[in-house]
C-alpha positions in Angstrom: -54.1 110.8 52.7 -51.5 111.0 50.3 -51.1 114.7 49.0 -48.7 116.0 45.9 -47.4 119.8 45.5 -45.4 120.9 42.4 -41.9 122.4 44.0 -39.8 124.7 41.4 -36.7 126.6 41.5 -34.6 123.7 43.6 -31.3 123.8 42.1 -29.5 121.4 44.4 -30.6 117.7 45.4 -29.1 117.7 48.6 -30.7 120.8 49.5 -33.7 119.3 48.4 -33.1 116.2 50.8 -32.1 118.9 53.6 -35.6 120.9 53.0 -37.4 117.2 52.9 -36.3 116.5 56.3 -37.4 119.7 57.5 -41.2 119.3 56.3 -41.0 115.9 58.1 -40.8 117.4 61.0 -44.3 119.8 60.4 -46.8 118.6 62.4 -49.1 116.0 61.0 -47.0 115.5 57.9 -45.2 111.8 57.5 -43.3 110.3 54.4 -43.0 113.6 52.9 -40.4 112.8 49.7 -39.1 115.3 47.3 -38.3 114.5 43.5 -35.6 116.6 42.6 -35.9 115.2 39.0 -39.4 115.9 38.6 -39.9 119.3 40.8 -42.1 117.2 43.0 -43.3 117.1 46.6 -45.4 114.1 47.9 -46.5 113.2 51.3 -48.9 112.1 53.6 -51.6 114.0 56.0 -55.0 114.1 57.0 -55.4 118.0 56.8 -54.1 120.4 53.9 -50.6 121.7 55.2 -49.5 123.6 51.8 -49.2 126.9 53.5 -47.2 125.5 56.3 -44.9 123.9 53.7 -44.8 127.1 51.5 -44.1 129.3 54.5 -41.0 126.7 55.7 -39.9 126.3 52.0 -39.6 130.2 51.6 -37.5 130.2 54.7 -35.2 127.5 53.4 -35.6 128.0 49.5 -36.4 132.0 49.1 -36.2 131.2 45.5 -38.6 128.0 45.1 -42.1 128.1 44.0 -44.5 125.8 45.9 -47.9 125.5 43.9 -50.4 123.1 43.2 -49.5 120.0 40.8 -52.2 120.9 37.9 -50.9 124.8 37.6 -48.8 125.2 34.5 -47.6 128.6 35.0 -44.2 129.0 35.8 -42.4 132.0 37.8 -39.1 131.0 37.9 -37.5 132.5 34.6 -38.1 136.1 36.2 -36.0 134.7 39.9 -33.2 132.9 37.2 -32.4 136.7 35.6 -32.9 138.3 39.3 -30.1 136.2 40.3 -28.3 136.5 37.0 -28.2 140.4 36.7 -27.2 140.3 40.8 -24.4 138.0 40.1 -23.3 140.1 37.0 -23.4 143.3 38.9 -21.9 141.6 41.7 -18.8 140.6 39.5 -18.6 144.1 38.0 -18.8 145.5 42.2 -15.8 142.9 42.6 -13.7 143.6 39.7 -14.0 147.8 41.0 -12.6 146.6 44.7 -9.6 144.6 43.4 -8.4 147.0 40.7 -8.8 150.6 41.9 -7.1 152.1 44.8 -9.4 153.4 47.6 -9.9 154.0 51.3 -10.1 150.6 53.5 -13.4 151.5 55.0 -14.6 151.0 51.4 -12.7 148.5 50.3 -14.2 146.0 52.5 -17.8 147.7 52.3 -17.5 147.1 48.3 -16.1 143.8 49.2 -19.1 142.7 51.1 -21.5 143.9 48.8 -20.1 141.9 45.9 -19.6 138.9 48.3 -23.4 139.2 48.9 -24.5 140.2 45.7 -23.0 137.2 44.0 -23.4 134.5 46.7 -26.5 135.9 49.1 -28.4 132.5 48.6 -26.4 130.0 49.3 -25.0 131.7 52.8 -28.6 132.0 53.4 -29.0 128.6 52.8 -25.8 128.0 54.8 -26.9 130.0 58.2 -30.6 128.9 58.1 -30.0 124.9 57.0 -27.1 125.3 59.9 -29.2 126.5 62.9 -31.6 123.5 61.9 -28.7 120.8 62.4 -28.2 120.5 58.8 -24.7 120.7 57.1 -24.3 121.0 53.3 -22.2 122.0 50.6 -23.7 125.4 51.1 -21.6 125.6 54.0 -18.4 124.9 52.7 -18.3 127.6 50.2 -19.5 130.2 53.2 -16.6 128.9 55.0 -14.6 128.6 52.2 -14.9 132.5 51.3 -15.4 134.1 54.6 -11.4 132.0 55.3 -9.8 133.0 52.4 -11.3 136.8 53.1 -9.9 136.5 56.4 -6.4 135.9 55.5 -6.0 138.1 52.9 -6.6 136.3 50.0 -9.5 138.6 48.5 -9.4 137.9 44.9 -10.0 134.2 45.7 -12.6 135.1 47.9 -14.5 137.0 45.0 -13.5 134.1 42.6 -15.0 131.3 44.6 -18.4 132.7 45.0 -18.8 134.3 41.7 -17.3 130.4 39.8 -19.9 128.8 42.5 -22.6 131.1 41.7 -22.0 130.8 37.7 -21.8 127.2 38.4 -24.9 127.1 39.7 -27.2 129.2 37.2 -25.5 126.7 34.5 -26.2 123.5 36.8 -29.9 124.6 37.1 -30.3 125.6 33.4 -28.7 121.9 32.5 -31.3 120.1 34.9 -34.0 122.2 33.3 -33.5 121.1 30.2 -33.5 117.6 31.2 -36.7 117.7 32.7 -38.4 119.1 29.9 -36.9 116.7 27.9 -38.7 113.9 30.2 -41.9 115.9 31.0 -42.1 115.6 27.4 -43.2 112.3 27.6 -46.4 113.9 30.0 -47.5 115.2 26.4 -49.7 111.2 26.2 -51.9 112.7 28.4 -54.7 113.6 26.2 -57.1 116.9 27.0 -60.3 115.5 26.3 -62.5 113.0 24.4 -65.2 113.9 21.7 -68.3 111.4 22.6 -70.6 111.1 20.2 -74.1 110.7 21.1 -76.4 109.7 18.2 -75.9 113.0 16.0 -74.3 115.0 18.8 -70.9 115.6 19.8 -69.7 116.8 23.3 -66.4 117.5 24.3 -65.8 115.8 27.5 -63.4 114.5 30.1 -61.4 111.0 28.7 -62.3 109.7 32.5 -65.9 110.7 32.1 -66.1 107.8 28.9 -67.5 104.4 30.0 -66.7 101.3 28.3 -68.3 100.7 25.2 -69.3 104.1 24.5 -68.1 105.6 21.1 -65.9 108.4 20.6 -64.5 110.6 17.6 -61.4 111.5 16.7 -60.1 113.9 13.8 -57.0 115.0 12.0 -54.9 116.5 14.3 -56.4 114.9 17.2 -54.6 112.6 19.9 -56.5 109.0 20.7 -57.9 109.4 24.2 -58.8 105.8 25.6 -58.1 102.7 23.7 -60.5 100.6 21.4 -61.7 99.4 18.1 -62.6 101.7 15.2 -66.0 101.0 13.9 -66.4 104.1 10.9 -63.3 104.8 8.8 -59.6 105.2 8.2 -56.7 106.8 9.2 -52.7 107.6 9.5 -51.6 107.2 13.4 -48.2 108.8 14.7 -47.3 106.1 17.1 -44.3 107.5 18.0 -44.6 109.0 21.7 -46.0 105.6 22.7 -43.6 102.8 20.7 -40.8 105.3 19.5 -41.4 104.1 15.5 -41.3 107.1 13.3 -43.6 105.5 10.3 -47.6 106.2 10.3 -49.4 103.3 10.5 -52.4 102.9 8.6 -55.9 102.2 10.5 -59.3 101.0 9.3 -62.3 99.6 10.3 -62.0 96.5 12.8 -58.0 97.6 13.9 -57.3 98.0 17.8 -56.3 101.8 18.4 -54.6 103.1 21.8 -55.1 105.8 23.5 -51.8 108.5 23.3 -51.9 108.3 19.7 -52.0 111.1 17.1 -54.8 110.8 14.0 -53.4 112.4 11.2 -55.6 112.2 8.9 -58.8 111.2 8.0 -62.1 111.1 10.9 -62.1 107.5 12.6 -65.3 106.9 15.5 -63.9 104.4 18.0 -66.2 102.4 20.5 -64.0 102.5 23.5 -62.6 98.7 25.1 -61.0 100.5 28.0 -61.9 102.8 31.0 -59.3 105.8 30.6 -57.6 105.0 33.8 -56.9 101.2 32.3 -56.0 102.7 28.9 -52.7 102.9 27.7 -51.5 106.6 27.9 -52.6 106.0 31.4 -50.6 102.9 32.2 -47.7 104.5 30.6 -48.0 107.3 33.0 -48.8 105.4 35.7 -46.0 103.1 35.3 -43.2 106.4 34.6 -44.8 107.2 38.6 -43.5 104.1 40.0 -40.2 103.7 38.5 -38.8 106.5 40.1 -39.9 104.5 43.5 -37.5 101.5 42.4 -34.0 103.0 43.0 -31.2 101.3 42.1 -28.3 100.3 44.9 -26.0 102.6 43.4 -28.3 106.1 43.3 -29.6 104.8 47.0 -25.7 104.1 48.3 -24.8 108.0 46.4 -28.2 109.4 48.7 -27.0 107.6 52.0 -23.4 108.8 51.6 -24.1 112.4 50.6 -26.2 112.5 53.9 -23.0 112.5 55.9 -20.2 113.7 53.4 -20.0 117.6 53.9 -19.6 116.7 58.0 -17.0 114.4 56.8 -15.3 116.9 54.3 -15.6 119.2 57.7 -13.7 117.0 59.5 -11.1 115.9 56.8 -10.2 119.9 55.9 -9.5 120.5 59.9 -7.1 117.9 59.1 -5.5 118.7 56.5 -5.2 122.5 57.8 -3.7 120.7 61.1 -1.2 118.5 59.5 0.1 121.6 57.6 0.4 123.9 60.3 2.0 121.1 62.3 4.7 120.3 59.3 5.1 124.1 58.2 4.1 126.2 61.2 2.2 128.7 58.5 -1.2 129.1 60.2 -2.7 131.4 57.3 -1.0 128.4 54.4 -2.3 126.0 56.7 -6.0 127.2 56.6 -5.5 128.2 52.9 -5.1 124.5 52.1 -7.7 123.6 53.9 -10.5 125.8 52.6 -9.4 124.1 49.1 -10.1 121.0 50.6 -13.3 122.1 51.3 -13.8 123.8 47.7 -12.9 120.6 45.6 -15.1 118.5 47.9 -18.5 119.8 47.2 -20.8 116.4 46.7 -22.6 118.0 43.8 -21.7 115.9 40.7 -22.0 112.9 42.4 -25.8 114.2 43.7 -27.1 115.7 40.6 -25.4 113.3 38.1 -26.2 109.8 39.4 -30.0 109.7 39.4 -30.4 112.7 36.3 -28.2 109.7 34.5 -31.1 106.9 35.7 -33.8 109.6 35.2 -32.6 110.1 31.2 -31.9 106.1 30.5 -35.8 105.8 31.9 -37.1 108.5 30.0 -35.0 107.2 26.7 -36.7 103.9 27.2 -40.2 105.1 27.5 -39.7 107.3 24.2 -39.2 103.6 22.6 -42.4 102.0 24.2 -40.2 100.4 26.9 -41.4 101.2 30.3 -38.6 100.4 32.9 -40.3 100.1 36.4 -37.5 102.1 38.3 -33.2 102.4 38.1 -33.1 98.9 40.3 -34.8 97.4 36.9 -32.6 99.0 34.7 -29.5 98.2 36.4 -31.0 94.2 36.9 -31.1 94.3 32.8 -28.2 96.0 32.3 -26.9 92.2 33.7 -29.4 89.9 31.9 -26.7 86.7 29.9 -30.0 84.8 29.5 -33.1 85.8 28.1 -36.4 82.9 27.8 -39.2 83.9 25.8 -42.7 82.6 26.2 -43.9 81.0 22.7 -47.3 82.0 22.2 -48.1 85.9 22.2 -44.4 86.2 22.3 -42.7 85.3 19.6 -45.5 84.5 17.6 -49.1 86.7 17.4 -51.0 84.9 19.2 -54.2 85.3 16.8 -54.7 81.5 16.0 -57.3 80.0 13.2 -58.4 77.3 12.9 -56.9 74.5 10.6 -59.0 71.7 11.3 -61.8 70.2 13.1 -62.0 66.1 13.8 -64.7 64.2 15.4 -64.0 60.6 16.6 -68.2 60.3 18.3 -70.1 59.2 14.8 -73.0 61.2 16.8 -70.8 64.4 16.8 -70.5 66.5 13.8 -67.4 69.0 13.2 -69.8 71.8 14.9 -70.4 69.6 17.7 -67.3 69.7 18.6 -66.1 73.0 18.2 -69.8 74.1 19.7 -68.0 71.6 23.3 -65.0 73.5 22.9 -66.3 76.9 23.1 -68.4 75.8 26.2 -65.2 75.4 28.0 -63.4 78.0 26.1 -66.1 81.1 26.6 -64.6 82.3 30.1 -60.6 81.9 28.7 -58.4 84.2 27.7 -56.2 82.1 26.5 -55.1 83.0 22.9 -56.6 79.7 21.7 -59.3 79.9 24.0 -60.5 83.0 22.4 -60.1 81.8 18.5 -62.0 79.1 19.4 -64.7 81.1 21.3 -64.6 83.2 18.5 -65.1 80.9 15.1 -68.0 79.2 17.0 -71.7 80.7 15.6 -74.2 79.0 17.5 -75.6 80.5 21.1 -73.4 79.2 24.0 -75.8 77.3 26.6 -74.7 77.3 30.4 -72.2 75.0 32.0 -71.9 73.7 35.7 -68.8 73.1 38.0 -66.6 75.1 35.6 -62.9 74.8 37.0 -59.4 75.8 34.7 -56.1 74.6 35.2 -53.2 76.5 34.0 -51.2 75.1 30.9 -53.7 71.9 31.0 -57.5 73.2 30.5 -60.7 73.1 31.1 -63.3 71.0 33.0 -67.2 71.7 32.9 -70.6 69.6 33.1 -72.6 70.1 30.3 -76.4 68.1 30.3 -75.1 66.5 33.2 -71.9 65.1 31.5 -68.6 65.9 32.4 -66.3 67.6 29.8 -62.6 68.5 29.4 -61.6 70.8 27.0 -57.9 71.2 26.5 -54.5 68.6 26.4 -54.0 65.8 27.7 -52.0 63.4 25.1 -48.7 64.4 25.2 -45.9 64.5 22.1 -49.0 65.5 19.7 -47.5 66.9 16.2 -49.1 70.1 16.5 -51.0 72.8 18.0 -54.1 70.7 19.2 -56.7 71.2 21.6 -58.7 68.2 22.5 -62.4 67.4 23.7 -62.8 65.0 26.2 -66.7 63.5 27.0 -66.7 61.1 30.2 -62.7 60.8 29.9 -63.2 59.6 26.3 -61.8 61.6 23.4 -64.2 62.6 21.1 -62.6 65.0 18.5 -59.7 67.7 18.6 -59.2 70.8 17.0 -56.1 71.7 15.3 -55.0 75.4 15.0 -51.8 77.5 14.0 -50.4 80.5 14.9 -47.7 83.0 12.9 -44.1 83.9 13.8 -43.8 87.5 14.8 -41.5 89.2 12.0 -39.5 90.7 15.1 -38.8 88.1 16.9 -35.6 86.5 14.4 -33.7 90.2 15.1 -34.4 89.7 18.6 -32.8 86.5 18.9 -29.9 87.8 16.8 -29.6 91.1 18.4 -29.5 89.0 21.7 -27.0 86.5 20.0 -24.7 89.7 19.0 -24.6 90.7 22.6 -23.7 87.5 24.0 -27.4 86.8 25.3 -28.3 83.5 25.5 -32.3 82.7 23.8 -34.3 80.2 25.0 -37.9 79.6 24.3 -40.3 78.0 27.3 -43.0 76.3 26.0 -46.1 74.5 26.8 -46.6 73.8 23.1 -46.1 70.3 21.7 -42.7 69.3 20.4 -43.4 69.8 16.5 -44.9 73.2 16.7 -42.4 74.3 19.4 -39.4 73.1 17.1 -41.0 74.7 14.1 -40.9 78.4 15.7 -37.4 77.8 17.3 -36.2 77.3 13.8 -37.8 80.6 12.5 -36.6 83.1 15.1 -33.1 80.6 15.9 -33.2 80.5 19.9 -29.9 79.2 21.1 -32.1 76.7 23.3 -35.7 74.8 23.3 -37.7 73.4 25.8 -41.6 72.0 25.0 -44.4 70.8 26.8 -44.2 72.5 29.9 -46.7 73.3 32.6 -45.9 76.7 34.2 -44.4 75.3 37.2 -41.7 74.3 34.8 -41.0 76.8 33.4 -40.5 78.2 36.8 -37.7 75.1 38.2 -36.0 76.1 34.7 -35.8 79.8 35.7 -35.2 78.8 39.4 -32.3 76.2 38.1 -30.4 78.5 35.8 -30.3 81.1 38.5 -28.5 79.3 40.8 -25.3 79.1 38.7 -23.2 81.9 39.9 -23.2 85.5 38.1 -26.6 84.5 36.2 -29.3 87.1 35.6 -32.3 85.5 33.6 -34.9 88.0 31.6 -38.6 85.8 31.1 -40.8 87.1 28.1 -44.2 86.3 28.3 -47.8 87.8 28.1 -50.2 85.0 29.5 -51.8 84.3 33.3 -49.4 81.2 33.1 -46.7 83.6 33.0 -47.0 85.5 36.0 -45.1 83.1 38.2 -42.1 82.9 36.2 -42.3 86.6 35.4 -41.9 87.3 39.3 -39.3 85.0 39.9 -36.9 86.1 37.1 -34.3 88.9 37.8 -36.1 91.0 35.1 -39.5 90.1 34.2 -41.0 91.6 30.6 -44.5 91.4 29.3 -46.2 92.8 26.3 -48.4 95.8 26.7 -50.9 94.9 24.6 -51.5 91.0 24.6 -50.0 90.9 27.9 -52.6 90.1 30.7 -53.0 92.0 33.5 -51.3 89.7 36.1 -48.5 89.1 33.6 -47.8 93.3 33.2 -48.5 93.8 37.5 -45.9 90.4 38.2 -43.4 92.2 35.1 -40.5 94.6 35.8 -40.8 96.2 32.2 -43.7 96.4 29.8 -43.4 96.6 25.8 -46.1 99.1 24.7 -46.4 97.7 20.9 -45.8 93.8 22.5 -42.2 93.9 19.7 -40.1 90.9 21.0 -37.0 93.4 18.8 -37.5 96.0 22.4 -35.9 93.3 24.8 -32.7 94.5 22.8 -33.1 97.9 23.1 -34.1 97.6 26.9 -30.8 96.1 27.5 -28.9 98.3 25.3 -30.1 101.5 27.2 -30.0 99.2 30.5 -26.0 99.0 29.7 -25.3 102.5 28.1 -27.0 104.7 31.2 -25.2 102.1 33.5 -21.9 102.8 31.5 -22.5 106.4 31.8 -23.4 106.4 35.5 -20.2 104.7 36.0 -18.5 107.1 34.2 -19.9 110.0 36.0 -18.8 108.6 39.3 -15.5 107.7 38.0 -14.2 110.8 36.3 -15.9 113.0 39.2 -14.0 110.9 41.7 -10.9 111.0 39.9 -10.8 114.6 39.1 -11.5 115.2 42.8 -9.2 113.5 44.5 -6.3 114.9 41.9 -7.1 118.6 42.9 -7.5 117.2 46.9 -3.7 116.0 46.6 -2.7 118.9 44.7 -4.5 121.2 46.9 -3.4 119.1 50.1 0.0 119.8 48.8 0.0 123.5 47.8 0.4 123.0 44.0 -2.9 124.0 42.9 -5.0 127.2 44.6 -8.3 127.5 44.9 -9.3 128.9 41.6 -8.3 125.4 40.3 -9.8 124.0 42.9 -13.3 126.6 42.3 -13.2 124.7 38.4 -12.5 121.5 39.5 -15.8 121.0 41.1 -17.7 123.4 39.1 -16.3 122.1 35.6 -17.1 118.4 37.0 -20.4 118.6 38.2 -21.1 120.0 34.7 -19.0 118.1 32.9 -21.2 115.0 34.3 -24.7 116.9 33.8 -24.1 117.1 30.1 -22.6 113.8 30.3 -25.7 112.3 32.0 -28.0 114.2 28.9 -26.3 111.4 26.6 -28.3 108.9 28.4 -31.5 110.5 26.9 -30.4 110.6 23.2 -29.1 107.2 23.0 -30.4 105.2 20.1 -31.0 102.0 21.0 -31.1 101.2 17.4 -28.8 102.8 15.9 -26.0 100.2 13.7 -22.6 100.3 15.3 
């Protein structure tokens, strides 16, 4: 069974990966993962082992809070000003023992209280991760001051702990802020649902609603499952859901979603959804598994902090060798080596690589784009082709009918559209369900129904066989036809409208050296008469969905090629798998397109696959740049320190200043606008 626990007060991911690997090894406890990101502790067992896991965490963590995932109140602002009035304290202790005279006896008494006072945690952490085979940064700094202590350098002793500790408090303030920024997002989740029950209104559950039954929402409210308002109007902030600041306006008849905020105005809604298919809960659901998908470069960062402090170990033995050999100064020797050990604390590359990932994923669901994990985001960060789907893609996908024609004298124009919604009842195919829906008479029962995707339709109907669908190819436009005993008996012409997005999406795509192409099963006219309105660098019609697929399989085969499909539609789902970053809409879409996609669009806005990339490419940039400067400032001070140019105050700010340099840095990731004219 797999269990969840809410873990606070963690202020360092690799000794949250060092505490995961000790509740792996609890009895009965497998797969046990820690988000550092999201203060969270999953795992798998057949009995409840919180208390076991509380009890090892306290021994580990003294300062983390293990508690339930649906408890709300926090306890660690009281630990944070513990640790802050220690520290302070501690510095004051410090300044007394390296300014004023006194007896040795209390020197080194005073010494050791501000030593503990300022850094009692992490050579806690140090002593207790050690005698459990597990080496972290932790470690290093005990090293680092209990050496320079030992040969005299006191004042650097007091320095390193105290810039370590400070360090800290402001590393685990940053990360805070970062995830309430992101648990922000946790605010869809709506508290209840009013059901109303003939004159009565009960405040229930939103999973207690079944489908079809209505609900009511007033001014102030937030939407709690997804359906069709049947009494009133009303102003809906859709902006936690699709990131677009203006109201929208709401009447009777309009599709609503659940995660939205009424208001103003009272609006009853008969729900089409189950709240755990709704889309709050989808969204949710979906910002779950991305943080599954890691990309290579936050999974290759994990692997190699694993081993780097027994490797930084190693290298500062070294260098305190080689220096000793070449100067004969054992205590400058050491010195130089304890710096080595200082500057090379793995935090900014730990804490900065996946808070960057975690802030681009949390920036795109703010816009309605939900990225299914960092592997995604980096895959679009790549995309140089993107092929969009026609129908519910570019265009609405809310066809009428233009025309009716019946070639059977017998056959009237109802006839005919009466045979096409035989076929047509069970589709939900966009032009399935306008013809389904213009049809008025009572649909009888058909036999031997079978569907063929991107063809149509084949029933027996008063023992005849029928087709409903297309089989005459290059037809001028959008035409399903009717087919009794192979012969064509009428057809049924329909149009669709161009979606006012999709011509900025083409040209926001064109502006970033994207190349557009639309993959159609339409007919040549109609197809052509679409890629004119939105401009798509490239057109191909009257394909089945295995085309589509050879077209997508083709194109990736040329070296350095990353192709992006856009669709919405069953047909889709093949071609949505196979390309490198497969997107569907979130509302049209169909639920085998959105499970085969790697990114859904919540408001189905073709103008998002712009803004996926951009944030795809900025929080890539930025991860980049994390792991560049951090490296680059590192290795500087390692030279320097290697060298005896730079002590180990510099050496104290070098990795303290980095990893917070590249916290803040990461933060950027989560402001970006996407949209914002450069």
């Amino acid at each position: 069974m797999k269990r969840q626990l809410k873990i606070e007060g963690l202020d360092c991911p690799n000794c949250a990966k060092a505490l995961e690997g000790e509740i792996n090894k609890i009895s009965g406890v497998c797969n046990a993962q820690i988000d550092f990101l999201k203060s969270r502790l999953s795992y798998e067992s057949e009995e409840d082992k919180a208390k076991e896991i509380v009890s090892l965490t306290k021994q580990i963590e003294p300062n983390a809070i293990v508690k339930d995932i649906g408890i709300k109140k926090a306890s660690v602002n009281a630990k944070f000003f513990i640790d802050l009035a220690l520290l302070i304290l501690g510095i004051g202790v410090g300044l007394c023992v390296l300014f004023i005279k006194m007896p040795t006896w209390l020197f080194w008494s005073l010494f050791v209280v501000s030593a503990l006072m300022m850094g009692y945690k992490t050579y806690y952490k140090a002593v207790r991760l050690l005698f459990k085979g597990v080496i972290n940064e932790n470690l290093l700094i005990t090293i680092s001051v209990v050496g320079a202590a030992a040969i005299g350098e006191h004042m650097e002793a007091l320095m390193v702990v105290a810039l370590y500790s400070i360090g800290k408090l402001l590393e685990g303030l940053a990360v805070e802020k970062s995830r309430r920024s992101i648990a922000a997002l946790s605010s869809l989740q709506p508290e209840y649902a009013v059901l109303v029950d003939g004159e009565n209104e009960k405040r229930v559950s939103p999973s207690e609603v079944e489908v079809g039954q209505v609900i009511i929402v007033k001014a102030g409210e937030k939407i709690a499952l997804d359906g069709i308002i049947i009494e009133g109007e009303a102003s809906l902030d859709k902006q936690s859901l699709t990131g677009e600041s203006l109201p929208e306006r709401v009447r009777c008849g309009d599709e609503v979603m659940s995660g939205c905020i009424n208001l103003d105005g009272v609006i009853k809604i008969r729900t089409t959804k189950k709240y755990s298919e709704s889309t709050a809960s989808k969204i949710l659901d979906l910002m779950e598994l991305a943080q599954d998908k890691k990309s290579k470069t936050e999974t290759t960062i994990s692997k190699i902090t694993k081993w780097y402090t027994l490797g930084v170990i190693i290298l500062a033995l070294s260098v305190w060798g080689i220096v000793w050999a070449v100067t004969g100064q054992f205590s400058e020797a050491l010195y130089r080596g304890l710096i080595f050990l200082v500057v090379s604390c793995p935090c900014a590359f730990a804490i900065s690589v996946p808070l960057s990932y975690f802030s681009g994923l949390g920036n795109a669901s703010k816009h309605g784009i939900l990225i299914k994990g960092s592997a995604i985001l980096d895959a679009c960060a790549k995309v140089n082709l993107v092929a969009f789907d026609k129908t519910g893609t570019l265009t609405t996908g809310k066809f009428k009918i233009e025309k009716i024609e019946s070639f059977d004298k017998k056959k009237s124009q109802e006839d005919i559209l009466y045979l096409a919604a035989l076929g047509e009842q069970y589709s939900i195919h966009p032009l399935g369900v306008a013809i389904t829906k213009a049809n008025l008479k009572k649909l009888g029962k058909v036999n031997s129904f079978s569907e063929k995707a991107g063809e149509g339709v084949s029933f027996v109907y008063k023992k005849k066989a029928y087709f409903v669908g297309r089989k005459t190819k290059n037809l001028k436009n959008t035409v399903v036809e009717v087919f009794e005993e192979e012969k064509l008996i009428g057809q049924i012409t329909l149009s669709d409208e161009v979606k006012q997005t999709a011509l900025s999406a083409c040209e926001g795509l064109r502006a970033m050296n994207v190349k557009s192409v639309m993959l159609t099963g339409d007919n040549e006219q109609s197809a052509k008469k679409v890629a004119q309105l939105v401009q798509v660098d490239e057109l191909k019609h009257s394909l089945l969905p295995q085309d589509k697929f050879a077209y997508i399989e083709e194109y990736q085969k040329r070296k350095g090629n990353c192709v992006g499909y856009v669709g919405d539609g069953l047909n889709d789902a093949p071609a949505l798998s196979l390309a490198n970053v497969g997107i569907s809409m979130g509302l049209a879409g169909n639920s085998a397109s959105k499970e085969a996609s790697d990114i859904v669009l919540v408001d189905d806005n073709p103008e998002k696959v712009v803004s996926a990339i951009k944030i795809s490419k900025y929080t890539r940039k930025i991860v980049w740049e994390n792991i560049g400067v951090s490296a680059l400032v590192k290795l500087v001070f390692l030279v320097l320190g290697a060298c005896g140019v730079t002590g180990m105050l510099a050496a104290v700010f070098a990795d303290v200043g980095v990893t917070l340099l590249a916290i803040l840095n990461s933060l950027r990731a989560l402001k970006y606008k996407p949209n914002k004219k450069s």
